[in-house]
C-alpha positions in Angstrom: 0.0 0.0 0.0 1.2 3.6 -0.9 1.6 5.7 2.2 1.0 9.4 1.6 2.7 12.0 4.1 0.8 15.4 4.2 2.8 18.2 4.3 2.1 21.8 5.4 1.8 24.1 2.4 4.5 26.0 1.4 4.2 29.7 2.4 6.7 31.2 0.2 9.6 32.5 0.8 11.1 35.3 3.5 10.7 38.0 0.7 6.6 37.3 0.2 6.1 37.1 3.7 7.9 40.4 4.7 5.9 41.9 1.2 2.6 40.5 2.6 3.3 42.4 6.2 4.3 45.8 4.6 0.9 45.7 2.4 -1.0 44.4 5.3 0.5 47.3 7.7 -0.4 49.7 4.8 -3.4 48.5 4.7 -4.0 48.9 8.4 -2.8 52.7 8.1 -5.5 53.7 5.0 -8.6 54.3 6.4 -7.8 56.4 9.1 -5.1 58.6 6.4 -8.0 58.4 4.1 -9.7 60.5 6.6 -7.8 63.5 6.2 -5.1 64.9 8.5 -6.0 65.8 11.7 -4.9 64.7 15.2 -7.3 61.7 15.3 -6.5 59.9 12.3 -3.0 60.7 12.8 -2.6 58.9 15.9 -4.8 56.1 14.7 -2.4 55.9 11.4 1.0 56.3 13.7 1.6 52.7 15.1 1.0 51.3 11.6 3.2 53.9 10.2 5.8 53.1 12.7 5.5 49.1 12.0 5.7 49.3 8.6 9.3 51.6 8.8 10.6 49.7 11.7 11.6 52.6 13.5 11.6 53.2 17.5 9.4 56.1 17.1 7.6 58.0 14.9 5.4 61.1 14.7 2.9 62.5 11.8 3.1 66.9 12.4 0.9 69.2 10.7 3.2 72.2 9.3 3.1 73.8 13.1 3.4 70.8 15.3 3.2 67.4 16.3 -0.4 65.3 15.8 0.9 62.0 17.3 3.9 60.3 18.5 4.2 56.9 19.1 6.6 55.0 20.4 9.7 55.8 22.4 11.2 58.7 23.2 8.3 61.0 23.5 9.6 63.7 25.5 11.4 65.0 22.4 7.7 66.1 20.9 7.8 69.5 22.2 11.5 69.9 19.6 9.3 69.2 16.4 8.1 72.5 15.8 11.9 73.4 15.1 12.9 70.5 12.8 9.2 71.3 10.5 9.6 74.7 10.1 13.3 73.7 8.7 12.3 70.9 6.5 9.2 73.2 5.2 11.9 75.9 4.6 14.4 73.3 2.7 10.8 71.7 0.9 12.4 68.2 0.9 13.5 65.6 2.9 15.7 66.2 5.8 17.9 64.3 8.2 18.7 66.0 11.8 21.2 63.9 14.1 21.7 64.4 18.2 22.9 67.9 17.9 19.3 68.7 16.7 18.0 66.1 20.0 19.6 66.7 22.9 18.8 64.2 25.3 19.6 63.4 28.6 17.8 60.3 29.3 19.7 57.5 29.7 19.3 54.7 27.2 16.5 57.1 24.6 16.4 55.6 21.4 15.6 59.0 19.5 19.0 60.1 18.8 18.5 61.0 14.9 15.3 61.9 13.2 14.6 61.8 9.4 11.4 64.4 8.7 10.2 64.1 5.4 7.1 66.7 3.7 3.4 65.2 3.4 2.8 67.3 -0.3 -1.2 67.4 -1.6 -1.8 69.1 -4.3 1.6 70.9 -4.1 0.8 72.0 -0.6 2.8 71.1 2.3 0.3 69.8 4.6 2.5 68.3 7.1 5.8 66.0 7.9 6.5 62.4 8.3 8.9 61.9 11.4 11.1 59.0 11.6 13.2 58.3 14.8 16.1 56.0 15.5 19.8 55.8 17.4 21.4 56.8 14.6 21.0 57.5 10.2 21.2 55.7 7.7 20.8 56.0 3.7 18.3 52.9 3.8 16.1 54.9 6.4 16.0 57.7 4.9 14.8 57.0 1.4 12.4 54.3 3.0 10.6 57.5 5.4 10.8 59.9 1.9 8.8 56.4 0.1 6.2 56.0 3.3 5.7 59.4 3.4 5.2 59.8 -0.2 2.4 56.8 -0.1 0.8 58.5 2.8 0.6 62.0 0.7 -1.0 59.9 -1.4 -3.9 58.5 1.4 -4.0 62.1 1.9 -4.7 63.5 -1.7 -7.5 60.9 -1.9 -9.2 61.8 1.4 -9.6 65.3 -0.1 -10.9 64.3 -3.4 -13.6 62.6 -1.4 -14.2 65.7 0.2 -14.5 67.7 -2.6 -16.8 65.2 -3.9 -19.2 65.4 -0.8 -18.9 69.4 -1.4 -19.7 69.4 -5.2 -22.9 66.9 -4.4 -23.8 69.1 -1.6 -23.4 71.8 -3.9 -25.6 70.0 -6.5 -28.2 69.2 -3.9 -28.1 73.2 -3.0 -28.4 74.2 -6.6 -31.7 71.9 -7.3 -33.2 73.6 -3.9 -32.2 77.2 -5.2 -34.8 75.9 -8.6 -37.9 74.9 -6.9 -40.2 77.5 -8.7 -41.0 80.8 -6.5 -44.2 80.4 -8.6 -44.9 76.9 -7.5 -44.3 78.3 -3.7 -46.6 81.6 -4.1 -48.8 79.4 -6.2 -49.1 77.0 -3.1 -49.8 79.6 -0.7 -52.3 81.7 -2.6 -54.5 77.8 -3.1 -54.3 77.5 0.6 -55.7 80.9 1.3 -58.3 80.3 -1.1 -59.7 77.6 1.1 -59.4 79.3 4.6 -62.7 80.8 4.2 -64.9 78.0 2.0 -62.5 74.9 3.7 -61.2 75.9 6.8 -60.3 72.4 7.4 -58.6 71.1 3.9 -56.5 74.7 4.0 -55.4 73.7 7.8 -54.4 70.0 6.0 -52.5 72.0 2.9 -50.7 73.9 5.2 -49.1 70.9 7.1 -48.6 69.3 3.5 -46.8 72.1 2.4 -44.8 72.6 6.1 -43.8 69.0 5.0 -42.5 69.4 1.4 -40.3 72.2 2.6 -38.9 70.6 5.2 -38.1 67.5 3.3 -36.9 69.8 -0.2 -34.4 71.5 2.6 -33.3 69.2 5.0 -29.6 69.0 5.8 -28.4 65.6 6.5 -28.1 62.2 4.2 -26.9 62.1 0.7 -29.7 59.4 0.4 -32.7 59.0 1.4 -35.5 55.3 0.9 -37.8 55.4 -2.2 -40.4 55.6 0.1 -39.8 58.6 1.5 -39.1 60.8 -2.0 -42.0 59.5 -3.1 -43.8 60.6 0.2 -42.6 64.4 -0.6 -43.8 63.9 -4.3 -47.2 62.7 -3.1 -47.2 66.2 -0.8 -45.8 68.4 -4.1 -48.5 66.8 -6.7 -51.2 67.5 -3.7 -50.6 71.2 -3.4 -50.7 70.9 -7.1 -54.2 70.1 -7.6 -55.3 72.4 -4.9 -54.6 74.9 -7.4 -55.5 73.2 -10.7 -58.3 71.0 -8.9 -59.6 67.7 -11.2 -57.5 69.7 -14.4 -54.2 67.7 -13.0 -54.7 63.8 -12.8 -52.3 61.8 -10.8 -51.5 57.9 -11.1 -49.1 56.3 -8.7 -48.2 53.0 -9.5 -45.4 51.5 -6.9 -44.2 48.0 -6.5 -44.2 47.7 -2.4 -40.9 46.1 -2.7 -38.7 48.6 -4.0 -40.1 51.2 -1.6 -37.1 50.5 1.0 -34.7 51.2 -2.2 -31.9 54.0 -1.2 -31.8 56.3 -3.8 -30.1 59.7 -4.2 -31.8 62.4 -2.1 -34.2 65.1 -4.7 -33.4 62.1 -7.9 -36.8 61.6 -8.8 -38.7 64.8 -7.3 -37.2 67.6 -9.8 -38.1 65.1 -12.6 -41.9 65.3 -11.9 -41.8 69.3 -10.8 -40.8 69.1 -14.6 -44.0 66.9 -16.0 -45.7 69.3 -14.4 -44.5 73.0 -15.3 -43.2 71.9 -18.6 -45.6 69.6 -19.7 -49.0 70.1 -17.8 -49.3 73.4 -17.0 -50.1 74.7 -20.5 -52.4 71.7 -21.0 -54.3 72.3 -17.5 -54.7 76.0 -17.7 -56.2 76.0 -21.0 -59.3 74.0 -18.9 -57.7 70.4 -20.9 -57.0 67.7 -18.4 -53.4 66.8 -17.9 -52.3 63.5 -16.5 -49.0 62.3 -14.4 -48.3 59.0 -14.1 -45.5 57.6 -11.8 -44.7 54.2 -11.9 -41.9 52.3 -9.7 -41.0 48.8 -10.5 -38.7 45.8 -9.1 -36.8 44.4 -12.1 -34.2 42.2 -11.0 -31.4 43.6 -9.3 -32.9 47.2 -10.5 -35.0 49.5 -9.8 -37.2 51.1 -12.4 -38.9 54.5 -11.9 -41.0 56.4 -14.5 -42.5 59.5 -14.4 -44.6 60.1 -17.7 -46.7 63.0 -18.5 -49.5 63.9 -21.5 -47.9 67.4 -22.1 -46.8 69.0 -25.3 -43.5 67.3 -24.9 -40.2 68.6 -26.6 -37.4 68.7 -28.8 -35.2 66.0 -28.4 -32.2 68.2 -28.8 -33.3 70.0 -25.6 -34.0 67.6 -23.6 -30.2 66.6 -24.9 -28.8 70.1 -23.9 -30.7 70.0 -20.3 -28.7 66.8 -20.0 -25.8 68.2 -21.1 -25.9 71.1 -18.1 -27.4 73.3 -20.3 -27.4 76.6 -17.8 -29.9 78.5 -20.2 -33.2 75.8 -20.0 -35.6 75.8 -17.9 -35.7 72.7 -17.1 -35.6 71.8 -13.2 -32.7 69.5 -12.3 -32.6 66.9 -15.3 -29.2 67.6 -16.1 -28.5 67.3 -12.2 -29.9 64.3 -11.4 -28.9 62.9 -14.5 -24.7 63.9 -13.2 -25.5 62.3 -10.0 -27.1 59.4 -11.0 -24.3 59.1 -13.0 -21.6 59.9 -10.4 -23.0 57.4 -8.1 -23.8 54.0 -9.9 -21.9 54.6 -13.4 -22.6 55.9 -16.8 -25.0 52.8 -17.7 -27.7 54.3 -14.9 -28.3 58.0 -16.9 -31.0 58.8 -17.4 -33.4 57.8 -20.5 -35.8 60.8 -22.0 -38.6 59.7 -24.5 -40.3 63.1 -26.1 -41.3 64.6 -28.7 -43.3 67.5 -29.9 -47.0 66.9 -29.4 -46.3 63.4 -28.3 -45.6 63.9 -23.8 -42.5 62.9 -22.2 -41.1 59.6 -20.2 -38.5 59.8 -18.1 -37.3 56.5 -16.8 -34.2 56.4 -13.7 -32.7 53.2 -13.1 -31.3 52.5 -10.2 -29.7 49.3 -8.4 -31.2 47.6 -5.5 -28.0 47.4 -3.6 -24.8 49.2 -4.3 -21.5 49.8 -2.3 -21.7 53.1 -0.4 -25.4 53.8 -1.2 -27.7 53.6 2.2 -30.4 56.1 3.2 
């Protein structure tokens, strides 16, 4: 009989094993760097920092002072100031030795440090400060790569925040376009009823308190299906208070796509549009106009509709409202149409049917689970 001996699996060699503990120490390090630079996410980031240069100390400054030491040696923390303000003056790497850390406590590790720039952007945001007994060539270019990578962790952590600004900024801009009309509008129906209706202008008035709040609100980049479709429900009310049975509504909604997360004011702007631009001519010249919104589960998608009767338009401005066009008045469809984009890919833009004479559909596609999206 053959006899088989197991043996443990080979591992690889020193090399991968001392690769796979420098990428998992980096990896260790990221999401606090990716953070930004302050003194939280510095001393988080430090230890790992200090691991992966195998160094006796280390510290992470901002261009007036330490963040976060960590290690040995600390009592030397109040000298940084000195050695950033010379390494922001030389703009490069540079090595200070025990004239620069005078010590007198016996057996301190921190006899030389190596301070090396943090650079976004081509700004000097902070240093990089590796300590040890004494310098050497291989220390120094290893602190200049770390600190280079972590510049890196840095740049990235402000490209997302200038992402969150510009869709904050976005948001802001498709508040600034809800219609002064619509608003005036609103309030002028509900005073029309606080003699004849007393009660249905007391009801308007809370619908309205509602719409605004929710149109304004402050927090969440995303909000449930549900709930945008709870403000639209409030809008498309205050609508037929002032066009009465001249504005028919149909809301078709699968109940299992209501939970959806979806970006916050996605689907909203899209029917403030069937409205002014396709109804409101239709309705005030006594014709009936009709809105239908339709929300379906299709797959791993979500489909949403919103479909008007209207006069429609020319498909090449419905392609310049995409576009960004600034001189349209179109609510928001080039908005929505960047962020849907921004946040699930170019395959989830929107998709305009119109033409003259012939209403408009707008259909938004969104997934039913994707990384980073949660109301």
């Amino acid at each position: 009989m053959a006899r088989w001996r197991w043996r443990r699996p080979h591992l690889g060699s020193e090399a991968d094993r001392a690769t796979f503990r420098t990428l998992h120490r980096a990896s260790l390090a990221s999401p606090a760097l990716r953070e930004g630079l302050t003194a939280d996410s510095a001393e988080r980031a430090s230890r790992h920092l200090r691991a992966l240069l195998g160094v006796p100390a280390l510290a992470v400054t901002d261009t007036a002072g330490c963040l976060a030491w960590d290690g040995a040696g600390s009592h030397h923390a109040p000298r940084l100031p000195l050695l950033v303000r010379a390494t922001l003056e030389r703009g490069r790497t540079r090595s200070f030795d025990r004239g620069d850390l005078p010590c007198d406590t016996g057996g301190c590790e921190v006899r030389t440090a190596v301070v090396s720039p943090l650079v976004v952007e081509d700004r000097i945001v902070g240093t990089l400060v590796a300590c040890a007994p004494y310098q050497t060539a291989g220390l120094a270019r290893a602190a200049e790569e770390v600190a280079t990578w972590v510049s890196g962790q840095l740049a990235l952590a402000e490209l997302e925040l200038s992402r969150t600004r510009l869709a904050e900024a976005e948001v802001r801009a498709l508040r600034a376009q809800i219609s002064p009309h619509f608003i005036y509008n609103s309030l002028g129906a509900i005073a029309s009823f606080v003699r004849t209706d007393p009660d249905r202008a007391r009801e308007l008035l809370l619908e309205f308190a509602d719409f605004t709040r929710y149109s304004f609100r402050r927090h969440g980049d995303y909000t449930t299906l549900a709930e945008e479709l709870r403000s639209i429900e409030r809008y498309l009310l205050l609508e037929q208070a002032r066009f009465g049975d001249r504005l028919q509504v149909t809301l078709s909604v699968a109940p299992e796509v209501l939970p959806v997360a979806v970006p916050f004011l996605c689907v909203q702007p899209l029917v403030e549009n069937a409205v002014r631009h396709g109804l409101e001519g239709v309705a005030g010249a006594s014709g009936v106009g009709h809105v239908t919104i339709t929300a379906r589960d299709r797959g791993q998608d979500c489909v949403i509709e919103v479909e008007d009767d209207g006069a429609g338009e020319d498909p090449e401005v419905v392609r310049r409202a995409l576009a960004g066009d600034a001189a349209l008045d179109s609510v928001g469809l080039g908005n929505v149409d960047a962020r849907l984009r921004a946040t699930y890919g170019d395959e989830y833009g929107l998709v305009v049917e119109t033409a003259p004479g012939a209403g408009t559909k707008v259909v938004v596609r969104v997934p039913k689970f994707a990384a980073g999206v949660s109301a």
